[in-house]
N, C-alpha and C positions, 0 to 999 in steps of 0.2 A: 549583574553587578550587585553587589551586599552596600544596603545602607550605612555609610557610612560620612562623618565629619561635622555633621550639619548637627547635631545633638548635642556635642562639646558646647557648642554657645549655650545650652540652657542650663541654668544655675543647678534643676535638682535632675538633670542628668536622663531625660526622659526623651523619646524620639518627638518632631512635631509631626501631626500630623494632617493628612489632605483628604478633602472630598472633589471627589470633579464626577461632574454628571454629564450621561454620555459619552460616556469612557471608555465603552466595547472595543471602537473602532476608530478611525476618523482622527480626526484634530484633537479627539479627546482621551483617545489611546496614547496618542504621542505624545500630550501633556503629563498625563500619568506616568508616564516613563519615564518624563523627562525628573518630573516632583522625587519617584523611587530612586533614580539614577543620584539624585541629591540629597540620600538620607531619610527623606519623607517616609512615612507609613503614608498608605495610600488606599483609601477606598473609593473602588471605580463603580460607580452605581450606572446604569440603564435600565430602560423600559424593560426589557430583553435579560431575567435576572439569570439565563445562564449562559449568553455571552458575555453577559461583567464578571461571571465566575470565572471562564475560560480564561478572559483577558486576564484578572488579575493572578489564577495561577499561571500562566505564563511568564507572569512578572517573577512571580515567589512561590514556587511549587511548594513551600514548607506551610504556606497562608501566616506563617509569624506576621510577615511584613504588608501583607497587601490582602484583600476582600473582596469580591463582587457582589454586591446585592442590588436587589428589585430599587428602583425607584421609579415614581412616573411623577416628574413636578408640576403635572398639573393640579397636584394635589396637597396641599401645604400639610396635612395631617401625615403624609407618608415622610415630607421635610421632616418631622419630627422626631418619627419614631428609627429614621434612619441617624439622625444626632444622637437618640438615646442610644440607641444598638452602639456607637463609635465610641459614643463615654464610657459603656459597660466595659467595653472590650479594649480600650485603649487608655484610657481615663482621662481624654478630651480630645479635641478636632481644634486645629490652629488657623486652618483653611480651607477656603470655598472659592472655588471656579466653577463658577453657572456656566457650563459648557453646552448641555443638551440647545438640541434646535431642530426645527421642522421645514424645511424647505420644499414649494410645489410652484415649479411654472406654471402660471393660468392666464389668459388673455384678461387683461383689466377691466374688459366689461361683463366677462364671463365669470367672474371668484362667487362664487356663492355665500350664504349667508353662512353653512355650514361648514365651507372650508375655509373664509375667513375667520371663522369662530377657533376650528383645531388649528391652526398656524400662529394666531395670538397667542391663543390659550397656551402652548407650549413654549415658543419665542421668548414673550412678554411677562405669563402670567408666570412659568416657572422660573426667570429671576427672581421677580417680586416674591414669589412663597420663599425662594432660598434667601435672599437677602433679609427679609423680613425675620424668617426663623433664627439661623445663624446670626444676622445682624444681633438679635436681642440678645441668644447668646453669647456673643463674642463681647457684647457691652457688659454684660454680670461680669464678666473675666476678666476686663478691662485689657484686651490684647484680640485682635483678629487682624484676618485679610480675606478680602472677598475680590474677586478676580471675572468680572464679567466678560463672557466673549459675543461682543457686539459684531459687525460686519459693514464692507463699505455701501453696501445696502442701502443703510439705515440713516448713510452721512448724502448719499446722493440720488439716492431713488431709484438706486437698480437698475442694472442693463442686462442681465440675466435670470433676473427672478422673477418671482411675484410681488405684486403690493403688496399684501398681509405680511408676507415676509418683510421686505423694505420699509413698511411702516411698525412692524414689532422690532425690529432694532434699530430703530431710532428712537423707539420710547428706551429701548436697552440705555441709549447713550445717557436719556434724562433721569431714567432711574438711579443711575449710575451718582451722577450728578445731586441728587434726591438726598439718597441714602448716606453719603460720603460726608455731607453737610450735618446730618443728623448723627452721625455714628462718629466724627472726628474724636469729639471731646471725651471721647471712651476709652480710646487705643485700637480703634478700628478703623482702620482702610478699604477706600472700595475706589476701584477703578476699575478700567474698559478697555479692551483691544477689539480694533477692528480691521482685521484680515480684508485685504483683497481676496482675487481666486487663488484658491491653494492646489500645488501638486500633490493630490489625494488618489486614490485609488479609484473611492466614487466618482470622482470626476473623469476619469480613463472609464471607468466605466458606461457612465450616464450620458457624457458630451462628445455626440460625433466629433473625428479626428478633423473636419473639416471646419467645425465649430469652436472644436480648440484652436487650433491656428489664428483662427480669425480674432479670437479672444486675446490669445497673445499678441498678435499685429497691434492692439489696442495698450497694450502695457508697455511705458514709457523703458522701461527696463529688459520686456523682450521674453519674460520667462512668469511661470507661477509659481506663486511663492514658494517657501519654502518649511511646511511644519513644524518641522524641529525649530526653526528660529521663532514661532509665534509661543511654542512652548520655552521656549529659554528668555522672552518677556513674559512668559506667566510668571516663573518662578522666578524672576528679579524681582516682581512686583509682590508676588507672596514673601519676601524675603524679612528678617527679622528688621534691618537696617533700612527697609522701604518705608521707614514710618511720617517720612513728611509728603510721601506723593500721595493724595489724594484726590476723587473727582477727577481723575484724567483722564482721558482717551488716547492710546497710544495707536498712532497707523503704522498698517504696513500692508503697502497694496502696490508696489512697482511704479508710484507715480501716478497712477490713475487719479489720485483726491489729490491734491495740494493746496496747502491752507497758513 
């Protein structure tokens, strides 16, 4: 589908456009589809700089509209020089979905110091470097949205995962929270989704059929979620008219958290 409609709202007629990290595949694939499906220019960054290539020419075999490049946010100097690269090439970025994540089931007595460290570090530390970088940026401009993808994890301590994981997004939710407060008075937005289990590929993949079941016998609703709908709250939240939500947490998890 050709970007389309989303551009008329800007005064000097220019596309907006999106970063989402972790965007190869996954929840982050479907996000960027959903952002290009809406007009967006879209650059899908991953650790993995030639499955973000793949994915994004699959979006836009012309590259006009969409990019794949390296990023790894563990690393706030690569946050940057991925913002410059977007401004050279686009002549700004309107939005950030901190999408990348690290997930490893480990027994809670067995998480090592080392794989506690890498599951933070990527969870946690790469909001923080994205929010941080783009935050400042989007305040110079006085216009942003930053779209973090937290997990029910992080709201109730995981039933499928690991602590490191369950405890780096729930720092997601306060960051969230953090940032939102700091960046209000800018024209910057920052808010949070957190997805229950989603019907993903990896999870067909990863989660015995017997372990699936059981996981759905647990959701109030009977089924996992549904991607496409966690991406069509990214992009209402990115949206130009989203500019009084802030600091929120939106769920969507079949009923498992209710609050």
């Amino acid at each position: 589908m050709s970007p389309q409609g989303i551009n008329e709202t800007w005064e000097d007629d220019t596309y907006r456009v999106a970063l989402v990290t972790g965007a190869a595949r996954g929840l982050g694939a479907c996000i960027a589809d959903r952002l290009y499906d809406k007009g967006y220019r879209v650059a899908l960054t991953d650790l993995d700089a030639e499955s973000a290539a793949r994915a994004a020419a699959r979006l836009d075999p012309s590259g006009q509209h969409t990019v794949g490049l390296a990023l790894d946010v563990r690393d706030k100097d690569a946050f940057a020089r991925v913002r410059d690269h977007l401004v050279e090439r686009w002549g700004a970025v309107h939005v950030l979905v901190n999408n990348a994540g690290h997930s490893k089931v480990e027994s809670l007595m067995r998480i090592s110091p080392e794989s506690f460290e890498s599951v933070v570090a990527t969870n946690l530390g790469g909001t923080f470097f994205g929010c941080q970088v783009f935050g400042e940026y989007f305040a110079e401009r006085g216009y942003g949205r930053i779209v973090n993808i937290g997990s029910l994890a992080g709201q109730n301590g995981g039933t499928a995962t690991g602590a490191h994981y369950a405890a780096a997004k729930g720092g997601v939710a306060t960051l969230t929270k953090v940032f939102a407060r700091e960046l209000g008075p800018h024209g910057v937005t920052v808010n949070a989704i957190s997805p229950g289990p989603q019907d993903l590929p990896v999870v067909r993949e990863t989660v015995a059929p017997e372990e699936l079941a059981r996981v759905k016998a647990m959701i109030p609703v009977g089924r996992l979620g549904r991607p496409r709908f966690i991406a069509d709250m990214a992009v209402l939240l990115a949206a130009e008219h989203a500019d009084t939500v802030t600091g929120a947490c939106w769920d969507a998890n079949g009923g498992l958290f209710m609050r």
